[in-house]
C-alpha atoms as an extended CHARMM CRD file, in Angstrom:
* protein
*
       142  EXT
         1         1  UNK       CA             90.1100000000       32.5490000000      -87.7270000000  PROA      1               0.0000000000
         2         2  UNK       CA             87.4470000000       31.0320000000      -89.9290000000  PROA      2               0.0000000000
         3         3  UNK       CA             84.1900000000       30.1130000000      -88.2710000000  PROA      3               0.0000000000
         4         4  UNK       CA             84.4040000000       26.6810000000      -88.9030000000  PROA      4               0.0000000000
         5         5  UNK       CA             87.8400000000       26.4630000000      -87.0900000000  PROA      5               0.0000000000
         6         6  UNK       CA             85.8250000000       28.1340000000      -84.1680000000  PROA      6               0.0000000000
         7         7  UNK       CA             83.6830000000       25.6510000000      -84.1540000000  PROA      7               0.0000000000
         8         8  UNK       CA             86.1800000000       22.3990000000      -84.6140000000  PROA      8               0.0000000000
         9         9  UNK       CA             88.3150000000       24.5660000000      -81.3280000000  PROA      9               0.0000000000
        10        10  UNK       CA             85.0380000000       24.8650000000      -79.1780000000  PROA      10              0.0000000000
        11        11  UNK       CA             84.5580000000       21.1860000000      -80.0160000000  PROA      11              0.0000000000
        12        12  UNK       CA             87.3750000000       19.8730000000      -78.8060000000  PROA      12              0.0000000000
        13        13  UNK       CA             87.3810000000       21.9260000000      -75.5740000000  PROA      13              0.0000000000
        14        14  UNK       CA             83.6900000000       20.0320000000      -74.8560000000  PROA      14              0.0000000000
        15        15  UNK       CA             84.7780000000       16.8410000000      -75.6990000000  PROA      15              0.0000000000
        16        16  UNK       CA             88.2120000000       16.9880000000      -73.7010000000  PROA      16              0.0000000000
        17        17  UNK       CA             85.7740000000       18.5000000000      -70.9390000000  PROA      17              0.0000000000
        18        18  UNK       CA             83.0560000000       15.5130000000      -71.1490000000  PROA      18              0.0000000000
        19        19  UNK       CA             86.1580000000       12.9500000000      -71.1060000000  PROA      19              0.0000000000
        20        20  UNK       CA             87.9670000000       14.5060000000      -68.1000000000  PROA      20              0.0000000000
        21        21  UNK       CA             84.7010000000       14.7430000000      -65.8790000000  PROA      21              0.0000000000
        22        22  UNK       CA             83.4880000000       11.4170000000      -66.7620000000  PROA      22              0.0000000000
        23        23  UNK       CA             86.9480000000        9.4090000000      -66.1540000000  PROA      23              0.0000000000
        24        24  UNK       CA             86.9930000000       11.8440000000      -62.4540000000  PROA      24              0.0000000000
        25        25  UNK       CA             83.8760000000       10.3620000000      -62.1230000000  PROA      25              0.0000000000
        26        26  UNK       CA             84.2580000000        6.5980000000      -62.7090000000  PROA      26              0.0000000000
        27        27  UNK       CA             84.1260000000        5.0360000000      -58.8310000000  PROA      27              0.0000000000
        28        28  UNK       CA             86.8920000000        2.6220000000      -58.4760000000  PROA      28              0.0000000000
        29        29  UNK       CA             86.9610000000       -0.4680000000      -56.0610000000  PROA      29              0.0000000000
        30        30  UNK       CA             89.0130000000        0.7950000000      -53.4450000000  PROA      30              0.0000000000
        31        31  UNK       CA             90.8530000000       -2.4590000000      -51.4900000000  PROA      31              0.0000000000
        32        32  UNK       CA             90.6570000000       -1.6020000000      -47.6120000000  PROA      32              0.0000000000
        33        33  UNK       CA             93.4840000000       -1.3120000000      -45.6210000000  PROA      33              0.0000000000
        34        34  UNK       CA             94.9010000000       -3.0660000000      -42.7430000000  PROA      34              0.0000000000
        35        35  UNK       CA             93.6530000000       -1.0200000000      -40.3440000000  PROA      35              0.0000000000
        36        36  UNK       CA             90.1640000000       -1.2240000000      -41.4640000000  PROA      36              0.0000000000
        37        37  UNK       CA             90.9370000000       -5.1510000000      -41.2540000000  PROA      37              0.0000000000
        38        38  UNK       CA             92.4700000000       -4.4500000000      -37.6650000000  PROA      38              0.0000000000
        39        39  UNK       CA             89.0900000000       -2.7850000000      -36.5600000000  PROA      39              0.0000000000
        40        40  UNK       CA             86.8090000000       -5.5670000000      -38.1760000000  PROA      40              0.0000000000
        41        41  UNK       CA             88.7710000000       -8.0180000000      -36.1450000000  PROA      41              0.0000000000
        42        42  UNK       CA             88.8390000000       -5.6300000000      -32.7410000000  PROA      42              0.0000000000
        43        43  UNK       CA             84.9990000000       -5.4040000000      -33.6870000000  PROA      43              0.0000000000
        44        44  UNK       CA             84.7600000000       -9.3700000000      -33.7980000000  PROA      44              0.0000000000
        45        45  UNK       CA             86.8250000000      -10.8460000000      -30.9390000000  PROA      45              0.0000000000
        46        46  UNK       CA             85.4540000000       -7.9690000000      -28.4120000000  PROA      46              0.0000000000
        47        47  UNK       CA             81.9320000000       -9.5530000000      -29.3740000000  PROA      47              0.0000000000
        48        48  UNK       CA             83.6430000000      -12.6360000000      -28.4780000000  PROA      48              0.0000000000
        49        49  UNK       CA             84.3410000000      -11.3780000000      -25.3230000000  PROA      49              0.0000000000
        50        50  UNK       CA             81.1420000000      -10.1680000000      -24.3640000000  PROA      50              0.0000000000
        51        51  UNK       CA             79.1450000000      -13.2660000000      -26.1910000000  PROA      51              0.0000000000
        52        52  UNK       CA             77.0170000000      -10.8220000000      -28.8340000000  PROA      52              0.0000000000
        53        53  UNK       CA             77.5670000000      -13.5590000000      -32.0240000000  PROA      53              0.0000000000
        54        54  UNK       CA             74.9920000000      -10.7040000000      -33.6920000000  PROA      54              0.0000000000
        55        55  UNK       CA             78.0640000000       -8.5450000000      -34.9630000000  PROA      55              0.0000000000
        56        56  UNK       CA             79.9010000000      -11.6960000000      -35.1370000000  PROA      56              0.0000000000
        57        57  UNK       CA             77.8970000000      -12.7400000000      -37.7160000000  PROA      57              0.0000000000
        58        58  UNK       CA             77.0320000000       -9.3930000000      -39.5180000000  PROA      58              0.0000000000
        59        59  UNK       CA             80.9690000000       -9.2410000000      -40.2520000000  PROA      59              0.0000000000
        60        60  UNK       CA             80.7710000000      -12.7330000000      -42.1010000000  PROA      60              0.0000000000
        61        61  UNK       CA             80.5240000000      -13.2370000000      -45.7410000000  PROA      61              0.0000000000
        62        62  UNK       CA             77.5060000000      -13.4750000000      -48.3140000000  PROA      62              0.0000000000
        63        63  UNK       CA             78.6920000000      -16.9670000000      -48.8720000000  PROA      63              0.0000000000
        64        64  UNK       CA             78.1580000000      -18.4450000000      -44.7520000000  PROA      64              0.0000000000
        65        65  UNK       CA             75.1870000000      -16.0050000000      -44.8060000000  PROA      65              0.0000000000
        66        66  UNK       CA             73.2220000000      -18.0870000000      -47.4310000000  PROA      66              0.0000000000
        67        67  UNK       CA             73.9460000000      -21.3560000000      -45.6380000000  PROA      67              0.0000000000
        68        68  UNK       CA             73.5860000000      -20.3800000000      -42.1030000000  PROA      68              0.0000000000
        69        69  UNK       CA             70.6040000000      -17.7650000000      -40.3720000000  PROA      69              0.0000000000
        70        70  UNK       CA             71.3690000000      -15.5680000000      -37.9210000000  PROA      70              0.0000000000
        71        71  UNK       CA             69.0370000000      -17.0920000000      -35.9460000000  PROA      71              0.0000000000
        72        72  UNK       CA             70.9660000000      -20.4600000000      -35.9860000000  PROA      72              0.0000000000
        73        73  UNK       CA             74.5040000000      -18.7450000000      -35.6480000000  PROA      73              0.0000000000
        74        74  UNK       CA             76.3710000000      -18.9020000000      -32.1110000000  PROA      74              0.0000000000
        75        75  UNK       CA             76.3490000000      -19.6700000000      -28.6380000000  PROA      75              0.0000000000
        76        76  UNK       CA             79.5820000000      -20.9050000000      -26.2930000000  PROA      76              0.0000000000
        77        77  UNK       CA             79.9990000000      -21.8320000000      -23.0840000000  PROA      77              0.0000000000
        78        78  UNK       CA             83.7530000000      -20.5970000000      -23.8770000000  PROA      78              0.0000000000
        79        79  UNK       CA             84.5320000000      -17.7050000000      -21.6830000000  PROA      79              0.0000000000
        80        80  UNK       CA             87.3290000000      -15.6360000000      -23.2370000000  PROA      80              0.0000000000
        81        81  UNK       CA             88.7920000000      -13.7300000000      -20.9670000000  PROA      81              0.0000000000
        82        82  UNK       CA             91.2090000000      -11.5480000000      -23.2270000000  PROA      82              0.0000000000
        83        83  UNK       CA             92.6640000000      -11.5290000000      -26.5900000000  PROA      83              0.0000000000
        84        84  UNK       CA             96.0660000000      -10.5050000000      -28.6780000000  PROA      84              0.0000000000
        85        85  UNK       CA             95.7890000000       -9.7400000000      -32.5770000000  PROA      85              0.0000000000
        86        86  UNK       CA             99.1820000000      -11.1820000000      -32.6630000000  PROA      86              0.0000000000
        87        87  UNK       CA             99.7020000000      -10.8760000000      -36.4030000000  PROA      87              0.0000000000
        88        88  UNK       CA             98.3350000000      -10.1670000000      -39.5370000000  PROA      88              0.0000000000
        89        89  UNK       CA             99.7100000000      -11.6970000000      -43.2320000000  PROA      89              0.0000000000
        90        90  UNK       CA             98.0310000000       -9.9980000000      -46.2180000000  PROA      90              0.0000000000
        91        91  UNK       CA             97.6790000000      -11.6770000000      -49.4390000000  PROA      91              0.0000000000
        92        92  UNK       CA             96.5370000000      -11.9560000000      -52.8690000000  PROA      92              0.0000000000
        93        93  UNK       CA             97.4530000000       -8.4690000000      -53.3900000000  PROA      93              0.0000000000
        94        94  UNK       CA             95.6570000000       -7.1040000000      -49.7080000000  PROA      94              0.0000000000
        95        95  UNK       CA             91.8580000000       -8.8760000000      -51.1090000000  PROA      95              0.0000000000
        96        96  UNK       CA             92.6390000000      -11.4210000000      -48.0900000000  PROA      96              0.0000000000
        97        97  UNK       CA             94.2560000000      -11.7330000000      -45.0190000000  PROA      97              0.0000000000
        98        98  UNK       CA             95.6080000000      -14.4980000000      -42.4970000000  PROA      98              0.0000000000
        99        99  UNK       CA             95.2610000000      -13.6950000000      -38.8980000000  PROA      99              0.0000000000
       100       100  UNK       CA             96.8840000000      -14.9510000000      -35.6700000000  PROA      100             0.0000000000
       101       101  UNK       CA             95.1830000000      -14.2810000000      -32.8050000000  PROA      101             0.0000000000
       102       102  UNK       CA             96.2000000000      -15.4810000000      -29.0880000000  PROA      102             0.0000000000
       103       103  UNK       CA             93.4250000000      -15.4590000000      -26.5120000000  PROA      103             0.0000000000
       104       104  UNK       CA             92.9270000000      -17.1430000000      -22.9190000000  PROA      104             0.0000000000
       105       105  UNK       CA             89.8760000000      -19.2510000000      -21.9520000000  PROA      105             0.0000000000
       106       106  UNK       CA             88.9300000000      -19.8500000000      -18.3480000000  PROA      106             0.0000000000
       107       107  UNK       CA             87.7050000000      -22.9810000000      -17.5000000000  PROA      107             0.0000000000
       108       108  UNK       CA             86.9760000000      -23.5970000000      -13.7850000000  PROA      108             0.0000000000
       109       109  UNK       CA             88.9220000000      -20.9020000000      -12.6400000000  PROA      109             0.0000000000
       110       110  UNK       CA             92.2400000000      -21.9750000000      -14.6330000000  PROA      110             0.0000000000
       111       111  UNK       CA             93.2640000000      -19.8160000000      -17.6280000000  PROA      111             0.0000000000
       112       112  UNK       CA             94.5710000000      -21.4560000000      -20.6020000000  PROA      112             0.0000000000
       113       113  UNK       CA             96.2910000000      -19.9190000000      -23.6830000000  PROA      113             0.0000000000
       114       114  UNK       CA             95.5270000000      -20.9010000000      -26.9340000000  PROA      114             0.0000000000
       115       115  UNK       CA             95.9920000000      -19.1350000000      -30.6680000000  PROA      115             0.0000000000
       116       116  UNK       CA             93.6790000000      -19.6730000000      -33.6770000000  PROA      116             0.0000000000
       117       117  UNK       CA             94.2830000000      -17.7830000000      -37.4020000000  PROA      117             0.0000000000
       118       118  UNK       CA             91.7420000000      -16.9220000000      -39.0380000000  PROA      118             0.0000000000
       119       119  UNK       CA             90.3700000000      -16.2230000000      -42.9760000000  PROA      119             0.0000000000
       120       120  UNK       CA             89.8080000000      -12.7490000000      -43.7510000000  PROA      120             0.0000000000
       121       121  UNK       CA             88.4020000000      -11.6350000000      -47.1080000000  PROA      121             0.0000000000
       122       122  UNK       CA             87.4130000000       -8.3860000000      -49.0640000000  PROA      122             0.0000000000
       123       123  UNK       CA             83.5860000000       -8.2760000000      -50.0490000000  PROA      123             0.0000000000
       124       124  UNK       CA             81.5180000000       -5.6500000000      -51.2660000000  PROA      124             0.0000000000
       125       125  UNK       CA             84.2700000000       -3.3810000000      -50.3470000000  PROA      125             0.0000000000
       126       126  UNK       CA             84.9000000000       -4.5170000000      -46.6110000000  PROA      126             0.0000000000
       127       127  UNK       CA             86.6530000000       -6.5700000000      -44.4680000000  PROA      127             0.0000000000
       128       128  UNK       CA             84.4680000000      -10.3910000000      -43.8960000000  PROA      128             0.0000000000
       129       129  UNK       CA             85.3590000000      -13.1660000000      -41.6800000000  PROA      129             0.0000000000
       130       130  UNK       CA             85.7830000000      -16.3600000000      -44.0370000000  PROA      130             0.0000000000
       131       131  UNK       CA             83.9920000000      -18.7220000000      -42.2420000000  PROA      131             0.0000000000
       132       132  UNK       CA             82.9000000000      -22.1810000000      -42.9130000000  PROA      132             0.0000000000
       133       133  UNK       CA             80.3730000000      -23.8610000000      -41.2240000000  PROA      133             0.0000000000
       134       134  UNK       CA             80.5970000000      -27.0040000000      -38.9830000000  PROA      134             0.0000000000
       135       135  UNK       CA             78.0690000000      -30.0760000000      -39.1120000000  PROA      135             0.0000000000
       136       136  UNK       CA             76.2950000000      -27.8720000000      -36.9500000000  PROA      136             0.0000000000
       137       137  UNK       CA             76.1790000000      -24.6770000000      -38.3740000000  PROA      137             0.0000000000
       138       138  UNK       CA             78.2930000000      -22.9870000000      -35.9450000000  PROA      138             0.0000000000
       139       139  UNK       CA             81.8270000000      -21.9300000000      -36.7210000000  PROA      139             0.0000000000
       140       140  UNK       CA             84.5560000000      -22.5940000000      -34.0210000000  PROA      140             0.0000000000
       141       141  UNK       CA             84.5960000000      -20.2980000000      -30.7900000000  PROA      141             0.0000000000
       142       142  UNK       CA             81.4720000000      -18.4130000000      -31.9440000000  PROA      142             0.0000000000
């Protein structure tokens, strides 16, 4: 084998090896699953339940977060006593979600059912709560 055939065979082998390592390399946007969705929404309505709007609003998106502070977001005088993720829809391809949630207020020692769906979104790589805010800042039942 001539040594410029050597050479051609050793550069191919680099080039092949350069290509391989930088395509293994290349990160790629993973979409997260439902269950990551499922715990975002566990992590939201159980802050719900114990009134701590904090990781309520840390789970929001950019977009709510650049029209409302934390320091203007939440308070209720709803008590909710317990809740039921009673179904999720995802859509556009898994990037959002529609969920259906049944929970029970007390109100002067009655219980009363109600459901409510909510917007769910992929941003940044995570499950957000799609929230828009009312006149006064404050989404519904946070």
């Amino acid at each position: 084998m001539k040594l410029t055939s050597k050479i051609f065979v050793v550069f191919l082998i680099v080039i092949t090896n350069f290509i391989f390592f930088s395509c293994a390399s290349i990160k790629t946007s993973k979409i997260p699953d439902e269950a990551a969705l499922r715990n975002n929404i566990t992590i939201v309505w159980d802050a719900k339940l114990n009134n701590d709007f904090g990781k309520i609003y840390d789970l929001t998106t950019d977009a709510y977060k650049q029209k409302v502070s934390k320091d203007k977001f939440g308070s209720s005088n709803v008590k909710i006593n317990k809740y039921n993720i009673s179904k999720i829809e995802l859509l556009d391809e898994g990037k959002k979600a529609k969920v259906f949630v049944d929970f029970t207020v007390n109100q002067m020692g009655n219980d009363f059912p109600f459901s409510l769906n909510e917007d769910w979104i992929v941003e940044n790589g995570s499950w957000k709560l799609d929230i828009q805010p009312s006149a006064g800042g404050k989404p519904l039942l946070n």
